[in-house]
BAFI-3210 file (N, C-alpha, C; in Angstrom, 3 decimals, decimal comma, padded with zeros to 6 digits):
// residues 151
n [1|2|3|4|5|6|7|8|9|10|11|12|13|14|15|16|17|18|19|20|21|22|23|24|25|26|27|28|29|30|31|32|33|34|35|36|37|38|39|40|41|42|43|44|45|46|47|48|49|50|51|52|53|54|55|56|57|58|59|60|61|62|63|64|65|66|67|68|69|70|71|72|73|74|75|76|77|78|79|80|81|82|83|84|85|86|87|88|89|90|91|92|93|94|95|96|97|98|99|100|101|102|103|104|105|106|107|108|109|110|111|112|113|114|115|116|117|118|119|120|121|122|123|124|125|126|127|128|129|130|131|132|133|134|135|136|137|138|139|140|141|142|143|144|145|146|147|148|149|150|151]
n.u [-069,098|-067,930|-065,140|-063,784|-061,626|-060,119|-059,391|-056,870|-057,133|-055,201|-055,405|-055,071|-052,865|-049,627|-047,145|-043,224|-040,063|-036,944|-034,017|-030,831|-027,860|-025,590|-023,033|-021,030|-023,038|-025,139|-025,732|-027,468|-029,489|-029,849|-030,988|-033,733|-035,238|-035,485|-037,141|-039,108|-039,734|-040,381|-042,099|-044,278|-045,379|-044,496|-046,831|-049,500|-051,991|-051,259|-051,676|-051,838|-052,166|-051,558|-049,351|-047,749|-045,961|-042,725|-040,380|-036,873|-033,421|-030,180|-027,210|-023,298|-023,379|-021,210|-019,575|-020,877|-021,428|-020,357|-021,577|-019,548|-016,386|-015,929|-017,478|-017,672|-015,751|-016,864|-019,678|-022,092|-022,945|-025,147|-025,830|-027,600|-027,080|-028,758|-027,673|-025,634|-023,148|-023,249|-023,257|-022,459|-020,576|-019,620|-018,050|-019,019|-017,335|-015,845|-018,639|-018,846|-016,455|-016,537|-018,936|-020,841|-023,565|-025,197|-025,286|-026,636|-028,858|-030,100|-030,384|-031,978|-034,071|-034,905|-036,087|-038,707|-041,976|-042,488|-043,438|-045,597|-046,459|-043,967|-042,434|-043,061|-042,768|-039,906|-038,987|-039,011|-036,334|-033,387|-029,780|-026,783|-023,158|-021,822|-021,434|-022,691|-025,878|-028,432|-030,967|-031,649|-033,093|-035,716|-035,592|-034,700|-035,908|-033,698|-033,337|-033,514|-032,537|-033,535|-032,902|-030,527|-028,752|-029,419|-030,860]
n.v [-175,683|-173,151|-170,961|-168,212|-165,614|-163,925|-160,059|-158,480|-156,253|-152,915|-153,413|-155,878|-157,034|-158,686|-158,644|-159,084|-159,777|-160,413|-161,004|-161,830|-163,577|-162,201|-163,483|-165,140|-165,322|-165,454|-162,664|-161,278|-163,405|-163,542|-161,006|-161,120|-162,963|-161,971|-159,511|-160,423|-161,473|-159,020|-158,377|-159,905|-161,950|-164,354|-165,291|-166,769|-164,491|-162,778|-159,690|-157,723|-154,700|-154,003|-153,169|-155,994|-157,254|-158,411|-156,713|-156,889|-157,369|-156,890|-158,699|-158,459|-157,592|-156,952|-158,937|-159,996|-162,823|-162,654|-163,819|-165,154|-164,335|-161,779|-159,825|-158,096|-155,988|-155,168|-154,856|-151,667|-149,283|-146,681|-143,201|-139,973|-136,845|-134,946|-132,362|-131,007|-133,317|-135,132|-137,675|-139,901|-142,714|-145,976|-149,436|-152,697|-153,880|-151,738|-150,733|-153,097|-152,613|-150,485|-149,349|-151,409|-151,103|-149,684|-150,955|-153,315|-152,445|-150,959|-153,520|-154,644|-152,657|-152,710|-154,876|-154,785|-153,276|-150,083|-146,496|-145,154|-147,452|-149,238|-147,846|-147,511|-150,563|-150,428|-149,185|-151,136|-152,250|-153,104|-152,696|-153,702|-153,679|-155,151|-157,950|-156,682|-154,644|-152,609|-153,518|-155,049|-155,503|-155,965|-158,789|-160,527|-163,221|-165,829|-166,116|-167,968|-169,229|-171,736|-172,185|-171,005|-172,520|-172,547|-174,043]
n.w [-072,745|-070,615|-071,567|-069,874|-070,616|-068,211|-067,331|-065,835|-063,201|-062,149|-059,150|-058,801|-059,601|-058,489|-057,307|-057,584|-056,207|-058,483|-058,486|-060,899|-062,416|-064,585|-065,013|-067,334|-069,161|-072,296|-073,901|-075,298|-075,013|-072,378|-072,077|-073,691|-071,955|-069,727|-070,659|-070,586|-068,632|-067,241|-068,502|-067,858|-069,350|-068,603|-066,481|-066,036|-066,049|-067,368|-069,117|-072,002|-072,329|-069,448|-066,665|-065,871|-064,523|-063,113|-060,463|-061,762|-060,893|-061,861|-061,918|-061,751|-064,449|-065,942|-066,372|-068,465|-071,642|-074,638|-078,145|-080,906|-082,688|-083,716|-083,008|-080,871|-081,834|-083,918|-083,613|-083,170|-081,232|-081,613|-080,752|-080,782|-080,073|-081,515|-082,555|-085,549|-086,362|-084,523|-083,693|-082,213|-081,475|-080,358|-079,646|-078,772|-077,452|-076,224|-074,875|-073,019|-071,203|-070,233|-069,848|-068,900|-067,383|-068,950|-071,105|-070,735|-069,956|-072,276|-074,386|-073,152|-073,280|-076,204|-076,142|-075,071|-075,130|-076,893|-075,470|-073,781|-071,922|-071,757|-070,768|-068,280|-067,653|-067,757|-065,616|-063,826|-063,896|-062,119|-062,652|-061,893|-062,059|-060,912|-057,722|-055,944|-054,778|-054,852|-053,438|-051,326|-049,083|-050,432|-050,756|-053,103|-055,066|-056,548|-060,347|-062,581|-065,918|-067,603|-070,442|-070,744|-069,734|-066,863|-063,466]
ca.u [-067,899|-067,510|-064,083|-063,573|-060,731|-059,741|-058,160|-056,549|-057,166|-054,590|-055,325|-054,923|-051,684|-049,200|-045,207|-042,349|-038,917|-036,116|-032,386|-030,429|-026,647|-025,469|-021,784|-020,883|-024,750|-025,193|-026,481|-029,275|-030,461|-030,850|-032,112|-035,175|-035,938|-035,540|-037,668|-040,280|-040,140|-040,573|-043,666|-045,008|-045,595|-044,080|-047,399|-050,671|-052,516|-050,867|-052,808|-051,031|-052,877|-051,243|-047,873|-048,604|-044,791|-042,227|-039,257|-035,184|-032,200|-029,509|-026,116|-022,316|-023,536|-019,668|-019,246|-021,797|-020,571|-020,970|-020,922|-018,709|-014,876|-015,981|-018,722|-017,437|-015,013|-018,066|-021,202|-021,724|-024,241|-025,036|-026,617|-027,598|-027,453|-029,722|-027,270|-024,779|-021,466|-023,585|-023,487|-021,661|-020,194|-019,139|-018,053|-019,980|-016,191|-015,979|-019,592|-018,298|-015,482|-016,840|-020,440|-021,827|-025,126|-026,077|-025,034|-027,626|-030,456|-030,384|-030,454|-033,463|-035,410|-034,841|-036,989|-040,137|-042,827|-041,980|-044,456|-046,101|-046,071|-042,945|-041,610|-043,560|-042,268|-038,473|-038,551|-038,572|-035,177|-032,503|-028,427|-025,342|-021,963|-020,566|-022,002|-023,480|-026,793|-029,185|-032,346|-031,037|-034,590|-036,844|-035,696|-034,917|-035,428|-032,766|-034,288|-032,397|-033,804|-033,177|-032,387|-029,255|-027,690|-029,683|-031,473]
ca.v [-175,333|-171,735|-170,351|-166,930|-164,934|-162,445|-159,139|-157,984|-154,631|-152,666|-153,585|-157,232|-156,962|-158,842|-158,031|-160,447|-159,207|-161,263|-161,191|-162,742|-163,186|-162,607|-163,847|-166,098|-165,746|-164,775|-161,312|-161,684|-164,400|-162,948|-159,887|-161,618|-163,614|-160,734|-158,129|-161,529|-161,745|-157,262|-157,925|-160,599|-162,911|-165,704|-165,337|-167,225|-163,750|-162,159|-158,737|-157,075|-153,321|-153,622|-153,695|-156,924|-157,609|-158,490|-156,500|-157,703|-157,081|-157,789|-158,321|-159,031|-157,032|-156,370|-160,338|-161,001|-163,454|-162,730|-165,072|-164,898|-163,296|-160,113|-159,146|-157,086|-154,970|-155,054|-154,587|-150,638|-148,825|-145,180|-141,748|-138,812|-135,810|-133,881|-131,581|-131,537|-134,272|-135,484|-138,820|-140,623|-144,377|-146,947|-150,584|-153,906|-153,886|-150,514|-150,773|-153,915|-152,399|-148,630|-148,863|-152,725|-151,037|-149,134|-152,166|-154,055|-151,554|-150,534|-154,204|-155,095|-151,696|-152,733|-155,963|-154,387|-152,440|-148,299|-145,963|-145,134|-149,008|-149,466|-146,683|-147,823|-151,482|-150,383|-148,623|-152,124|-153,270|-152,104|-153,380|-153,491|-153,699|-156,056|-158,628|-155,777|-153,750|-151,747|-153,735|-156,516|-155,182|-156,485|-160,180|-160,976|-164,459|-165,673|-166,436|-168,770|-169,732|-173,713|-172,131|-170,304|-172,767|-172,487|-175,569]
ca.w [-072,038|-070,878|-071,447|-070,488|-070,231|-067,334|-067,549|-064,239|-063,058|-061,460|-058,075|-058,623|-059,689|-057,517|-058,343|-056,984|-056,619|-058,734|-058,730|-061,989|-062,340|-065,870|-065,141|-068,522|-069,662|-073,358|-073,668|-076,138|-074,599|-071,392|-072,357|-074,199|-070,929|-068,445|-071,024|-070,438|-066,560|-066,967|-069,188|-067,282|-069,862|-067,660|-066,046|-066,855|-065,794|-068,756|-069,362|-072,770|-071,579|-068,140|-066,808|-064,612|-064,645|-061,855|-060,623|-061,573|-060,181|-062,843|-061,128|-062,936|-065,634|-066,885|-067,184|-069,699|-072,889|-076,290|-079,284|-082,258|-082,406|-083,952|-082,614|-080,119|-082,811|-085,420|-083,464|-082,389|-080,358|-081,852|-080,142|-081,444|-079,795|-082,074|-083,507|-086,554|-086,226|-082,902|-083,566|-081,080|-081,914|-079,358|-079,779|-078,367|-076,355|-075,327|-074,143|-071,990|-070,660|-069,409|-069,678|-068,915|-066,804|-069,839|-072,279|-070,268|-069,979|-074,083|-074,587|-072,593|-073,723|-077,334|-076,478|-074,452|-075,983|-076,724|-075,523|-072,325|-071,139|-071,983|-070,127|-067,392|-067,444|-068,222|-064,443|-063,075|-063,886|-061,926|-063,366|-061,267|-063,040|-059,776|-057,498|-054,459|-055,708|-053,579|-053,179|-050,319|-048,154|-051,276|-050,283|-053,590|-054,863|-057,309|-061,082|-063,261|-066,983|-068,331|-071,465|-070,317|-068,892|-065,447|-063,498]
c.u [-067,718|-066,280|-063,949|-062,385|-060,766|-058,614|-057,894|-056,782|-055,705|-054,437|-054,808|-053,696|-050,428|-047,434|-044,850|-041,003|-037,676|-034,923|-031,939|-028,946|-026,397|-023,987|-021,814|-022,766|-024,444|-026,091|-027,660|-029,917|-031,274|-031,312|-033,447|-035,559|-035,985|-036,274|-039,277|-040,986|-040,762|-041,734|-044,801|-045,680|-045,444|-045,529|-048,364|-051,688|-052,057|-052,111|-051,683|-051,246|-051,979|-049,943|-048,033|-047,134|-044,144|-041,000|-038,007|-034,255|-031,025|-027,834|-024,716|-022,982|-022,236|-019,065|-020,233|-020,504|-021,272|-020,474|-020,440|-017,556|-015,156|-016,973|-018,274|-016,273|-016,166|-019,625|-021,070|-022,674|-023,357|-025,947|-026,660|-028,024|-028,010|-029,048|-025,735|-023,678|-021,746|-023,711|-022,224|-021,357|-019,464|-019,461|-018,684|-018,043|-016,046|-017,120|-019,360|-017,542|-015,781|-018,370|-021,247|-023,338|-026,204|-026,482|-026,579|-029,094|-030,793|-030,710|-031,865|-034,380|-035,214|-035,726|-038,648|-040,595|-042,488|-043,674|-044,654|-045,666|-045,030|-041,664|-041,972|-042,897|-040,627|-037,762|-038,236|-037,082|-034,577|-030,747|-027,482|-023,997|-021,362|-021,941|-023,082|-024,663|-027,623|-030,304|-032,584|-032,448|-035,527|-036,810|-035,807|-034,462|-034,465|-033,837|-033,060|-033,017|-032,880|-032,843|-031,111|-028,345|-028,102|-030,484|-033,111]
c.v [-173,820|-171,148|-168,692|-166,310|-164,157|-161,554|-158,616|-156,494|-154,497|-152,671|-155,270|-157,786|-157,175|-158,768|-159,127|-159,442|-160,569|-160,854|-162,273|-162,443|-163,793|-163,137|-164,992|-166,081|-164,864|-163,197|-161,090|-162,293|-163,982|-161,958|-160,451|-162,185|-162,566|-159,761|-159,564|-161,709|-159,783|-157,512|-158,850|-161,496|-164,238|-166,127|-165,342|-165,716|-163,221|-161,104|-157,552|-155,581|-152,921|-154,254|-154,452|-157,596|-157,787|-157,705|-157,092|-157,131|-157,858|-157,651|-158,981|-158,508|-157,359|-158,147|-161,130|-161,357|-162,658|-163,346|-164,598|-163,777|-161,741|-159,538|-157,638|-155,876|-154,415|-154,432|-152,757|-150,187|-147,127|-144,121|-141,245|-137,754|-134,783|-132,650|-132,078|-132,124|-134,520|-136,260|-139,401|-142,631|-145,035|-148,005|-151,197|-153,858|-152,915|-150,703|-151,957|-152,928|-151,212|-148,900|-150,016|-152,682|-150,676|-150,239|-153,044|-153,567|-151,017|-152,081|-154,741|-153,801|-152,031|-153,848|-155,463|-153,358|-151,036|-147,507|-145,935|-146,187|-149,281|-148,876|-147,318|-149,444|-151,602|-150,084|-149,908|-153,081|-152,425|-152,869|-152,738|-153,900|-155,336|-156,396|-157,430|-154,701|-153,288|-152,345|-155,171|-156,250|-155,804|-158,338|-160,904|-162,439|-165,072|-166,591|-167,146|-169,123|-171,179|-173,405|-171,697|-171,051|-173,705|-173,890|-175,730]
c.w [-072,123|-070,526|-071,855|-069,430|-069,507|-067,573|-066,401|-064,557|-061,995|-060,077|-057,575|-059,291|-058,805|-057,863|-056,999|-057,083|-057,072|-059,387|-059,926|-062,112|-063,612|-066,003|-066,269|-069,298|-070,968|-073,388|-074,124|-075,604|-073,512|-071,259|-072,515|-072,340|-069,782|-068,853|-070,527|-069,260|-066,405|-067,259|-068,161|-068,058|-069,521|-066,966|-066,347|-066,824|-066,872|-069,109|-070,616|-072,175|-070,616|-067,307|-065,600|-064,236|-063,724|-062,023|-060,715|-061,644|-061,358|-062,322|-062,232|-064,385|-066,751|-066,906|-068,154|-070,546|-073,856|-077,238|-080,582|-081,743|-082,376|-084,135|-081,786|-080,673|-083,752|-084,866|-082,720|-082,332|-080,440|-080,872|-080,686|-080,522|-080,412|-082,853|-084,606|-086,040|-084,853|-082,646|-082,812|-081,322|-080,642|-080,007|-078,529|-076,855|-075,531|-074,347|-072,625|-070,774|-069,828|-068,756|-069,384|-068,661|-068,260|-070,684|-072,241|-070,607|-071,406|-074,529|-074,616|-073,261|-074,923|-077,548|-075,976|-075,482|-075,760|-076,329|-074,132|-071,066|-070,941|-071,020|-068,534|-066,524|-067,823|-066,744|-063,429|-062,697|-063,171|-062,108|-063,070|-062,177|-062,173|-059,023|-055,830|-055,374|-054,059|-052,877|-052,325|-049,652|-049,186|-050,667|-051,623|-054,049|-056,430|-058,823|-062,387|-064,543|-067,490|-070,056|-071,735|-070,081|-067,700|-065,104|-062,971]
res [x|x|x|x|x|x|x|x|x|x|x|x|x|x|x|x|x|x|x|x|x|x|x|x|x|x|x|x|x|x|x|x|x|x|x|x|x|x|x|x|x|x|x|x|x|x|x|x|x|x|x|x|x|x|x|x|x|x|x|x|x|x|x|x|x|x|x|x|x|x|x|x|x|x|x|x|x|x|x|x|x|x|x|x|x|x|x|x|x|x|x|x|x|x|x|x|x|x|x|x|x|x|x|x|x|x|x|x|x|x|x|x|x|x|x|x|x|x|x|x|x|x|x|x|x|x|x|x|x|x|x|x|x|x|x|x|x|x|x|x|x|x|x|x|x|x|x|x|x|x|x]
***
């Protein structure tokens, strides 16, 4: 029995465009499954090397859930601007309330790989706050996960 693996080259690389609506969806959760659909792990072609991944459209950003009371007082997302007393603090609420696109996009880059690739497969997402986004000409098709919730 000869089993042998293929590695795609960059030409054989076929991308999909997919829309996801995080209204009531846990945030963790769908981070992990949306950094999954970026990497392309969903996909038996699976090439770690090469970003073989599909683009997503992440819409209702600013109604994600999150679990437990005090999370969103307790959990906080730091910066550093590089010089002295430059650290910058925001709450898991604040971040809701002002900033949901970013909330989203620090979320998901905290699950994909750092580095070149990473950078490379981070350009694919793009995360609206509200239900209208830019990429209605892609024709995208809507992507739901059975662990979320979805059917």
């Amino acid at each position: 029995m000869n089993r042998q693996t293929t590695n795609l080259k960059k030409e054989e690389i076929t991308r999909k465009w997919y829309i996801v609506d995080a209204k009531d969806k846990p945030l963790g959760r769908l981070a992990s499954e949306i950094a999954i659909v970026l990497m392309g792990k969903d996909k038996p072609s699976y090439t770690p090397n090469q970003d073989c991944g599909d683009y997503v459209i992440v819409i209702n950003a600013s109604k994600v859930s999150v679990s437990g009371t005090n999370k969103p007082i307790n959990k906080k997302y730091y910066n550093v601007s590089g010089y002295n007393g430059g650290l910058r603090t925001r709450t898991l609420k604040e971040m809701l309330e002002k900033y949901p696109c970013e909330l989203m996009e620090r979320v998901v880059w905290g699950m994909i790989p750092k580095g070149r690739l990473g950078r490379q497969i981070y350009k694919k997402l793009f995360v609206y706050a509200d239900e209208n986004h830019k990429q209605g000409a892609q024709n995208p098709t809507p992507l739901t996960f059975k662990s979320l919730g979805g059917k």
